[in-house]
N, C-alpha and C positions, 0 to 999 in steps of 0.2 A: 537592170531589173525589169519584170514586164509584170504591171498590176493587172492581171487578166480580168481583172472582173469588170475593169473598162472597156477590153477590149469589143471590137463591134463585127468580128470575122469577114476579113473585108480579104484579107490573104495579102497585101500591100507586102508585109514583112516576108515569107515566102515565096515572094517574087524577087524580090531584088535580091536577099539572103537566104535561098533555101536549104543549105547545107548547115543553118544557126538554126532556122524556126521549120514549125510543120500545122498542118491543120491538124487539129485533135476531130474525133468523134462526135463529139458535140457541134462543130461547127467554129472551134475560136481556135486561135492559134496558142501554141506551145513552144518554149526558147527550148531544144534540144539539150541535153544531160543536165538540166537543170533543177537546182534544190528548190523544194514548193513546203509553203507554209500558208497556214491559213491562219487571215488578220481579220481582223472587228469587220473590215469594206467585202475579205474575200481570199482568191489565193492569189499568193505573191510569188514569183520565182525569181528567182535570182541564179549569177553562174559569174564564176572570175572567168575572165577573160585573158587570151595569151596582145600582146600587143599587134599580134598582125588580125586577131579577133574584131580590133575594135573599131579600125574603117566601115568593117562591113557590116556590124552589127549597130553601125551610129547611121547607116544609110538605113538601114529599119527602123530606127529611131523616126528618121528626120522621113520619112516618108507613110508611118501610120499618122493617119485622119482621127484617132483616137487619142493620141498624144498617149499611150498605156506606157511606152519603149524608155528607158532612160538607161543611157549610160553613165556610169559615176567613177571620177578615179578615186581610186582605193588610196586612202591615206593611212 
């Protein structure tokens, strides 16, 4: 899940996963085919992930300076 409204458009996550995230128009990043909702903080996107998804979208995790990125197993 990526809580955007922390994010700080730094592009970290499009660097290392750019075929997962992308800069939006605004200037903050976007997780690719992902479902957005708007919470009380902001929008939130979310997107299931296939298993070979999750290496590379936990190295965008583990390399935004915003901590926004969380990957969650699905229980």
């Amino acid at each position: 899940m990526h809580e955007r409204w922390k994010c700080i458009g730094c592009g970290a996550c499009t660097a290392v996963a750019p075929e997962h995230w992308e800069m939006a128009d605004d200037g903050y990043a976007d997780l690719v085919d992902s479902r957005h909702s708007q919470t009380e903080d902001g929008i939130l996107e979310e997107k299931t992930l296939t298993p070979d998804q999750v290496d590379e979208n936990q190295n965008a995790a583990d390399s935004c300076p915003a901590d926004c990125i969380h990957i969650k197993e699905k229980i």
